[in-house]
C-alpha positions in Angstrom: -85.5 41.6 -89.6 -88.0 38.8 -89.8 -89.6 36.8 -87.4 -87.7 33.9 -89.5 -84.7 35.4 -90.0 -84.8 36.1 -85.9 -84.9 32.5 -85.6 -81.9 31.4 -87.7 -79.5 33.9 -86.0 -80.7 33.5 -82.8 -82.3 29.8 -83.0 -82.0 29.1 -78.7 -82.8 32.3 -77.7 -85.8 32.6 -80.4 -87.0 28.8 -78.7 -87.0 30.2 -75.9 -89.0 34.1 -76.5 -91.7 31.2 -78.5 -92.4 29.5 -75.1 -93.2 32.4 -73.5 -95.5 33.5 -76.5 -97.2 30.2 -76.8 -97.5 30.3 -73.1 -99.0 33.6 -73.0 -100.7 34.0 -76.5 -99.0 36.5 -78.0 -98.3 36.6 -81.5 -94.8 37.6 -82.6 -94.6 40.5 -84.7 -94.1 39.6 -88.4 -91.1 42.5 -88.6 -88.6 42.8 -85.6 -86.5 46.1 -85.6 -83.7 46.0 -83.3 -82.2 48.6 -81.4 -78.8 48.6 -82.7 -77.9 48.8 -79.2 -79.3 45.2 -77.8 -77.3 43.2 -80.8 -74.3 42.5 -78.2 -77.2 41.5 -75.0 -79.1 39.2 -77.9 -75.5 37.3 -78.6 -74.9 37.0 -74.9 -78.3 35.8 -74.7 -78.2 33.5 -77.1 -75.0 32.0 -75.9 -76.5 31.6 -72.3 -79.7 30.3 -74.4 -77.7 27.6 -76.3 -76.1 26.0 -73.4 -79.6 24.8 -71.4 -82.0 22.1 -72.1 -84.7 22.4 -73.5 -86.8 21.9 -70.3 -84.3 24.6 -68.8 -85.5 27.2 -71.5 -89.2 25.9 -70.6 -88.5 27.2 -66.7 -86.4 30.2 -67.5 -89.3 31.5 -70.1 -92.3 30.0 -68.2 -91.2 28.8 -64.6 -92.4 29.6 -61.2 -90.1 32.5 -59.8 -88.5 29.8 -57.3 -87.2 27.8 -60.0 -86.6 29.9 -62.4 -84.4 32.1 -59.6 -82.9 28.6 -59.0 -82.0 27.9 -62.7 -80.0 31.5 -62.5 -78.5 31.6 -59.6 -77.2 27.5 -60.6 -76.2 28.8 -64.1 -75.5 32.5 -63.4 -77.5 32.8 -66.6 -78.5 36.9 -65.8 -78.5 38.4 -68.7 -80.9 35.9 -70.2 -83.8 35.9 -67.2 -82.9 40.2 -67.9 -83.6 39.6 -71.3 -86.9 37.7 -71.4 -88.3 39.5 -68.4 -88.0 43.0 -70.5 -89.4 41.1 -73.6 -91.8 39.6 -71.5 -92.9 42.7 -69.8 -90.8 45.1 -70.4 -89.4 47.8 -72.5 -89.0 45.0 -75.5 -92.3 43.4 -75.5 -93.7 46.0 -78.1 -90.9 44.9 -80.3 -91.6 41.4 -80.4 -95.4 40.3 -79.5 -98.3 42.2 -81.1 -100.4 43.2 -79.0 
């Protein structure tokens, strides 16, 4: 899939994986492929993605560990700080950011 097509299925969760690439300067890939297997975490982390603020999504992408452990342990939002920290610097971050 596209960057853009990314971004209208997943449109919180994609907001949120483009602060941590503006915050860290890393170009998103212009062609995504999923696994197959991470299309049920990406739902559950768009859902947990769709319910915070927008200055949430800025600490849970770019925060200090403090508040970003804060924001999860207050929202029990796991599977999204998982998600971003493997795309971050993880297993996924080849599959997003070029490098």
């Amino acid at each position: 899939m596209t960057t853009e097509e990314l971004k209208v299925r997943y449109p919180h969760l994609f907001q949120t994986l483009e602060i941590v690439s503006t915050d860290n300067g890393m170009p998103f890939h212009e062609e995504i492929t999923l696994p197959p297997f991470l299309v049920p975490s990406l739902a559950l982390a768009e859902n947990q993605a769709s319910q915070l603020s927008d200055d949430e999504k800025e600490v849970i992408a770019t925060g200090d560990d403090a508040a970003r452990e804060d924001l999860v342990d207050r929202t029990g939002f796991v599977v999204l700080d998982d998600f971003l920290t493997e795309a971050f610097e993880g297993i996924l971050s080849e599959t997003f950011w070029r490098p």
